[in-house]
N, C-alpha and C positions, 0 to 999 in steps of 0.2 A: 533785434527790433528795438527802437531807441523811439518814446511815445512823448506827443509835447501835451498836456492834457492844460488845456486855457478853458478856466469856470467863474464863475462870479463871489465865490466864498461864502455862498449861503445854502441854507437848509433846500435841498432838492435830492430824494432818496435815490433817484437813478444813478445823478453822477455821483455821489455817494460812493454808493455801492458800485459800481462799474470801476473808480479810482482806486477803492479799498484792492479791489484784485488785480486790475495792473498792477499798482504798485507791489502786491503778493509775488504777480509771477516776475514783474521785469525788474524790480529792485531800484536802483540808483538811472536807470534805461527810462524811469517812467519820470518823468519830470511834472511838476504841477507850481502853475502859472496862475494866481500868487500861491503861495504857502497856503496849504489846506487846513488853515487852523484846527477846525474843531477834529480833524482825521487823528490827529497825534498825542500819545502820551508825554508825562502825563495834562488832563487834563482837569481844572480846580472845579470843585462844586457848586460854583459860582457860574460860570461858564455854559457849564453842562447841564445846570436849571436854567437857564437860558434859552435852549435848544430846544426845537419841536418835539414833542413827544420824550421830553425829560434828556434825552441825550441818551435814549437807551440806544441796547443793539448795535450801531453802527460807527459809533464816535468817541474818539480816545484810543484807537485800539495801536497805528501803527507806528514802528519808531521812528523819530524825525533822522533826517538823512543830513549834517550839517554844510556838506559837502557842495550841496544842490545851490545853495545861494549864491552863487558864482553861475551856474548856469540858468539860472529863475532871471536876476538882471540882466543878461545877454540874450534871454533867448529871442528877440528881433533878429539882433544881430545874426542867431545860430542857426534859422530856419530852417537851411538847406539842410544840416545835421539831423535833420527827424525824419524818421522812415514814414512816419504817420501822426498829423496834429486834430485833435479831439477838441471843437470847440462844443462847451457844455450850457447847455442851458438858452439855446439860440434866441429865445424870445426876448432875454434880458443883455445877452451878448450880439445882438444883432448889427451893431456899429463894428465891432471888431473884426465878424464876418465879413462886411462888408471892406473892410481894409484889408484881408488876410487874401481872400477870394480872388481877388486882382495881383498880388504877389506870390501864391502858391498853386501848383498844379493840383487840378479839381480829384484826382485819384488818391493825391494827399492829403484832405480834407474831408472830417465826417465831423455829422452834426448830430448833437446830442437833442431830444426833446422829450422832456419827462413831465410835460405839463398835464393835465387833466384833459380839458377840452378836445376835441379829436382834429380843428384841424392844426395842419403844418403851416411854420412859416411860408411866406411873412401874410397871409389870410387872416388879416382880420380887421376890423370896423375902425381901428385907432390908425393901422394903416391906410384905408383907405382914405379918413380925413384928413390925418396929418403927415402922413408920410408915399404919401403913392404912390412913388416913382419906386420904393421894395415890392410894389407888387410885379412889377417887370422883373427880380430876381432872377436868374437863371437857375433855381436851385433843383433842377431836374439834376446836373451835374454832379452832383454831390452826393454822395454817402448821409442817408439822414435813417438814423434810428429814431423810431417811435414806441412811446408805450401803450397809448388808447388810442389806437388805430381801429377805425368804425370803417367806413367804407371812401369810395370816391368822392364819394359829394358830400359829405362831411367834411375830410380833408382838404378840401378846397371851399368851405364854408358856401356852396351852392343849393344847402337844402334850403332856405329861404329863397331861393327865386324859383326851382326847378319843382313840379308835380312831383309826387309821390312815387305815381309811377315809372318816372324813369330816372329813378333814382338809381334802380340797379345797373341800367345801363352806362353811371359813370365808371372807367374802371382805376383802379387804387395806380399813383404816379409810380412808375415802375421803380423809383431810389429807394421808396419808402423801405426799412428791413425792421421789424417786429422787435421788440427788446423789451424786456422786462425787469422789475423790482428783484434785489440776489441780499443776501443775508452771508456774513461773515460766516467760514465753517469751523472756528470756533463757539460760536451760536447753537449748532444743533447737539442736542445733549440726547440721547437715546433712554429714555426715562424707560422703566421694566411696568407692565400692565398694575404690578400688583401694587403700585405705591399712589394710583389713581387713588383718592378719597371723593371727589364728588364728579356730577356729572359737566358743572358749567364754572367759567371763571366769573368773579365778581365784575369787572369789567367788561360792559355790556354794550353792541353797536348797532344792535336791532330795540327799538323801542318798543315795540311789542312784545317781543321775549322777553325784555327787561321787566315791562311790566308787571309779568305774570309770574316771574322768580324773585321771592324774596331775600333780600341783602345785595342786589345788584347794583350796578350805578352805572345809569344809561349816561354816555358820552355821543352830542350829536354832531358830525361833518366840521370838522376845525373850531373840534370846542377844547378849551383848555380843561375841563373839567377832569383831572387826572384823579385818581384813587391809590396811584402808588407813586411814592416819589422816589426809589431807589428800584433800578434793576432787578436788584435780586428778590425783592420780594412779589415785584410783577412775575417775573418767571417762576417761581416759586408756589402761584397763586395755577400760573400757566400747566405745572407739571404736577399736578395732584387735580385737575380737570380731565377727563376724558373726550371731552369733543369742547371745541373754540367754535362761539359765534363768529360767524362775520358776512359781508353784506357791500355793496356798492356803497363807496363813500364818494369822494371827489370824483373819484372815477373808478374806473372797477378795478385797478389795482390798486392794493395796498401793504403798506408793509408788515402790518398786520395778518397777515394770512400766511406770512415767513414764518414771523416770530409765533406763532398756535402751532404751525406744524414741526416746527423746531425744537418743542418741549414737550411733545411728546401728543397732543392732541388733535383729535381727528375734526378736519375742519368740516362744520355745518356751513353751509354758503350758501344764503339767501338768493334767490331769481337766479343764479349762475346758469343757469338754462337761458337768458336771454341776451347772456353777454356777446357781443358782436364775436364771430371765430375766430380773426385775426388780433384781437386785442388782447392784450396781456390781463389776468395770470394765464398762461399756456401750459397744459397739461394737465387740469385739472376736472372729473369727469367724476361718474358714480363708483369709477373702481377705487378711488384715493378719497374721496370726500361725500358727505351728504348733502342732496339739493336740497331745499326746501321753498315751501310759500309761503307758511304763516305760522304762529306756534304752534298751532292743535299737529299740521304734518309734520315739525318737528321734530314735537314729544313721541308721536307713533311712531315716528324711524326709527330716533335712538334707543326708545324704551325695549322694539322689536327684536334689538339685535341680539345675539347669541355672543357669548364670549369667545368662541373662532371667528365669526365675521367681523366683530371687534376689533379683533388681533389683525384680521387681515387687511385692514382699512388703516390701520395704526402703523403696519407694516411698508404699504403702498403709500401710505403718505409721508413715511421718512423717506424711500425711493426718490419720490418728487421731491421735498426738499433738499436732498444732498444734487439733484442737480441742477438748483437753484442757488447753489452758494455764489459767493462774489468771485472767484477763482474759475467755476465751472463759468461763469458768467462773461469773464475778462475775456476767456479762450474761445469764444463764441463770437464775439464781439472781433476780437482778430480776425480769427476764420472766415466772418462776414466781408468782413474790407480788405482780404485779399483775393477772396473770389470775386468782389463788384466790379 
């Protein structure tokens, strides 16, 4: 399998992550269109404070391949050469798409979307003004992974004109395939129960909760407001916690809800009970995590628990994360665009 993976070079976790494992299982086979800067070692501290969310987790990690720059400038020319090309990030690559689409067979082509918002291309209000003639895309055709997939009339941005009630009647475009945020499985570190010292990390993403714990420091929806400016001491903070807040941010996934269950702690997940079923994180339920609505049911969850049910929550949520890794994630991803 030889992967031509065309992204825009910026901070977006899906293709991220999704690239990190390619390039794990297929090596010199996965090619990335231009050079994935921030993916490769080493990278300067200058850089990597630069990067959302400090540059942790996902960046710096793989070694650069020198070889590829001979095949990164031809690849126009190499098209035919690719068993399968991955355009990433369709909303800000949608010109390219559109030139690709008319030179490549539609079985060849899958589209990445790791936006927030739920619907898909090209649905939306900037299209309709300035660009129209995308909304006639044909992109039933295509291979389009989503991560906050809500339902039909969402993804076709029709809950503004259509009742309520027949909302369910819209049903989801049959291309759409589900995907989710994958964490490097060098990332998960199997922390032993007995080295927990307190119950919550200082890095807080419920303000309520934060409020009501002292030495916290609430961070709200794309706030720079960081409290650790090195990895190691974020995770550090992460693996002497027993359970990770977390909560619907841009959208209800986040890469945050990797990196809690990665270090060892049992994720608390605010309203997760009303996350749409189809939308990512997927697999997450009362047997791996705690739901909650507000601090007071929090505190009685966690406080409630027994040290085996502990274990066993701690246990079930490493399960979940290891087959969340970028790798479990790559092979999924394959799997999907050979069956389509």
């Amino acid at each position: 399998m030889k992967v031509l993976f065309l992204h825009s070079n910026r901070v977006d976790y899906l293709s991220e992550g999704l690239f990190h494992g390619l390039r794990v299982l297929l090596g010199e086979n996965c090619v990335d269109v231009p050079r994935h800067d921030s993916m490769y070692a080493p990278l300067t501290d200058s850089f990597r404070s630069r990067l959302r969310g400090g540059g942790f987790t996902l960046y710096g990690l793989l070694e650069d391949i020198p070889e590829l720059a001979e095949a990164r400038y031809f690849w126009e020319i190499d098209l035919d050469s690719y068993d399968l090309i991955v355009i990433a990030n369709i909303w800000e690559q949608w010109q390219l798409f559109e030139k690709l689409s008319s030179r490549v067979k539609p079985e060849k082509l899958a589209i990445l979307d790791g936006q927030d918002p739920p619907p898909i291309f090209p649905y939306s209000y900037s299209n309709f003004l300035k660009r129209p003639w995308l909304l006639f895309t044909k992109i039933s055709q295509f291979k389009y992974f989503k991560r906050e997939m809500f339902n039909g009339v969402y993804s076709r941005k029709l809950d503004q004109f259509l009742p309520p009630q027949l909302h369910e009647w819209i049903p989801d475009p049959k291309n759409i395939i589900p995907i989710s945020f994958s964490i490097p499985e060098e990332k998960i570190w199997e922390e032993k129960h007995n080295s927990k010292i307190k119950d919550f990390p200082v890095y807080m993403v419920d303000k309520e909760v934060a409020s009501n714990i002292s030495e916290s420091v609430f961070s709200d929806i794309r706030s720079d407001n960081y409290c650790f400016f090195s990895e190691e001491e974020y995770y550090l903070d992460l693996r002497q916690s027993r359970f990770g807040i977390t909560t619907k941010r841009g959208g209800w996934d986040c890469l945050r809800h990797y990196e809690l269950a990665a270090n060892g702690c049992v994720l608390c997940f605010r309203d997760l009970d009303l996350k749409p079923k189809n939308c990512a994180p997927h697999g997450l339920n009362e047997s791996n995590c705690i739901i909650y609505h507000n601090y007071q049911e929090l505190i009685e969850k966690t406080s409630s628990l027994t040290t085996e049910e502990y274990l066993q929550l701690q246990e079930a949520s490493y399960q979940w994360i290891k087959i969340n890794s970028t790798k479990v994630r790559a092979k999924e991803f394959l799997q999907a665009c050979s069956e389509f």
